[in-house]
C-alpha positions, 0 to 999 in steps of 0.5 A: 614428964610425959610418959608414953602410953601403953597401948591395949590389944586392941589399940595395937592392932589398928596401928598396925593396919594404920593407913593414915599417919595423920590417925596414927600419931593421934591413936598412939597419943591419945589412945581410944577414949576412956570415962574420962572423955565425956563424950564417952562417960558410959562408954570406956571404949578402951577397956570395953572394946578388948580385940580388934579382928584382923582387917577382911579380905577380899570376899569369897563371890561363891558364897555372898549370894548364899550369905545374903540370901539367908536373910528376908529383905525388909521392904521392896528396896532398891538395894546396894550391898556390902559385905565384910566391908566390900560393895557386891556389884552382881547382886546389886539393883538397878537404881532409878533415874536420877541416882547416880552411884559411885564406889570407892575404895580404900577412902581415907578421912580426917580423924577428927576431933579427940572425941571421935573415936569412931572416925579415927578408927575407920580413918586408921583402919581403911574403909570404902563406901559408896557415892550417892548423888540425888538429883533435884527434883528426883522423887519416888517412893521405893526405898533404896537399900544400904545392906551392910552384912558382916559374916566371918570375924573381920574387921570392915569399914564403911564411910558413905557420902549422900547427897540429897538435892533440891525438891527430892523425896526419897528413903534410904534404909542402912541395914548391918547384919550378923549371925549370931557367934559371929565377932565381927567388928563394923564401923560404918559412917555417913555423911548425909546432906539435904538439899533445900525443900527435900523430904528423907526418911534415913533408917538404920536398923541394926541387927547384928548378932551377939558377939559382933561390935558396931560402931555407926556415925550419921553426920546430917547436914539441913537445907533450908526448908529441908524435912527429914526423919531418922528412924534407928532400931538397935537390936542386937550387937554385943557393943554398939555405939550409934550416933547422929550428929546434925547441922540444921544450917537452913531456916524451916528445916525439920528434924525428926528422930525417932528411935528403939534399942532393944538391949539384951543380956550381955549387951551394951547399947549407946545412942548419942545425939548430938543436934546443932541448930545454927540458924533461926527457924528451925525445929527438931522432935526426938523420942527414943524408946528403950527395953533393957533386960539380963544384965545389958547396958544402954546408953542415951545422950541427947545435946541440943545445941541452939547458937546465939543466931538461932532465935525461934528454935523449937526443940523437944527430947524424950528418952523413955527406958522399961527396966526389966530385970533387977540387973539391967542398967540404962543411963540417960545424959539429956543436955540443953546447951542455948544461946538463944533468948528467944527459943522452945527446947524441952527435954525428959527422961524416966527410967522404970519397970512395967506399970503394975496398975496396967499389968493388974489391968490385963491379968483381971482380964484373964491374960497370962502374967507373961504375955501381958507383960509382953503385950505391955512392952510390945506396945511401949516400943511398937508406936514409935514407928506408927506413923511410918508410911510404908506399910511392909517395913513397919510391919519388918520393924514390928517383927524384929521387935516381936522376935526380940522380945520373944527371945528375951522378954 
């Protein structure tokens, strides 16, 4: 006999924006995923994601300029800005040649598989989002600049297409912004393709603050010989779900990724990765870095997937977790699925506390207990962008890091 299920709050209010009755026989059959979707073991959506704010308006022009302004651009970016889930056309920048941008409202998407919880709801709920086309041969080195700010307590969707042609070089930066008291709920996808012998650095930073929810998904598909660098830095939210999901469908194509979640008192921070090498020659290089402290919650979980064609991947995870309080909880899910004979994949986890050989180290030294702590965790998540070329942005990234900790060490 099967029983309806009775839907939470939260589950009601995104059936009544429903825009897709595809995704709302889905949400209303299954409901949002619980521990027992293992996709989402660490993460009980269903009971940890309470209310969902009612969808935004059309955005108050008199104020966006002001709104925006309060926050210091990371870089020298060419930016495009979002806010409350609305592209702001006035205060956008002039794009290069060879960028051509598109805006679309109101996209609708598949819902998905059963597991994708953050596609059905951004297919339930409505989004828009922008076109970006690169075309080939299309090279320079100023960033272009994805601002995503969320400034009232309003549901917003965003679903972005990038498509990267052949024998580009570019940076993109995905940034998703909030003040702190602000329970907004953002959900923002892309869907990234590049394009054969194209170099790209994608970065998300994060910074939403401590009341907001934040669900992201990165769905990357690689060309032949195709180099690309993701780089994400989780430091804020009160519930983040971040994933990267990648196709690596050309042979030679090279993946790094390269991430920090800074997991505050009250927060809960899941990255997972899901990387799919489907094709032979390719190879892939992931290291995440991760400070928890209060009582926050983090989450990794990393899938390499090598398929029986893919003989001569190279695959490497590393997933390296600093404790700093008796109550901080991280858990690491690292999972190699091969069906190659012919391959290298690795991967590693620790969980641990400051060393105390190293503390010893700076104390003798006459430093302070609490800033050699500080310089110590500093120095644990500060190398992981240590080979980033432009110099102003690291030294953005390093900031926020520093404030951070600053505020919650």
């Amino acid at each position: 006999m099967n029983v309806a299920l009775k839907h939470t709050a939260a589950e009601e209010t995104l059936l009544a924006m429903g825009n897709s009755a595809a995704a709302i026989a889905k949400l209303q059959a299954i409901g949002l995923p619980t521990r027992r979707v293992e996709a989402w073991h660490y993460t009980d959506l269903r009971n940890l994601l309470k209310t969902v704010p009612a969808a935004a308006s059309a955005v108050d022009a008199g104020k966006v300029e002001a709104s925006f302004n309060t926050y210091k651009r990371l870089t020298h970016a060419t930016r495009l800005p979002f806010m409350n889930g609305s592209y702001i056309p006035a205060l956008a920048d002039e794009t290069p040649i060879g960028v051509l941008v598109s805006y679309d409202e109101a996209k609708s998407s598949d819902p998905g598989a059963d597991d994708d919880a953050i596609g059905l709801i951004n297919s339930i709920a409505g989004s828009n989002g922008l076109s970006l086309n690169i075309k080939d041969g299309t090279k320079f080195d100023k960033p272009i600049g994805l601002a995503q700010l969320v400034d009232d307590n309003v549901y917003c969707g965003t679903n972005h297409s990038v498509a990267i042609g052949k024998d580009a070089k570019i940076s993109i930066i995905e940034r998703h912004i909030s003040a702190d008291g602000i329970a907004g709920h953002a959900n923002a996808i892309t869907n990234l393709t590049v394009g054969e012998n194209s170099e790209v650095l994608w970065a998300i930073v994060q910074e939403h603050g401590d009341s907001a929810t934040h669900l992201g998904q990165l769905n990357i598909t690689l060309a032949q010989n195709a180099k690309l660098t993701v780089l994400a830095l989780n430091c804020g939210g009160k519930l983040v779900r971040q994933e990267i999901n990648v196709d690596s469908n050309g042979e030679g194509a090279h993946l790094e990724i390269l991430g920090v979640n800074l997991v505050g008192d009250g927060s809960h921070i899941d990255v997972t990765t899901r990387l799919s090498h489907n094709v032979p020659h390719t190879t892939a290089n992931e290291t995440f870095r991760n400070v928890v402290t209060g009582n926050g919650k983090g989450v990794f979980q990393g899938q390499i997937k090598v398929a029986q064609p893919a003989q001569k991947t190279d695959a490497q995870m590393a997933c390296n977790t600093l404790l700093l309080s008796d109550d901080a909880d991280f858990s690491a899910k690292p999972e190699l699925e091969i069906f190659a004979d012919d391959v290298i994949c690795a991967h590693g986890a620790t969980v641990t506390d400051i060393d105390e050989d190293h503390l010893f180290y700076l104390r003798a030294r006459g430093i302070p207990e609490t800033d050699a702590r500080a310089l110590l965790v500093k120095a644990f998540v500060d190398e992981i962008f240590d080979d980033l070329e432009d110099e102003t942005f690291k030294d953005a990234l390093v900031g926020l890091i520093n404030e951070w900790l600053d505020n919650n060490g």
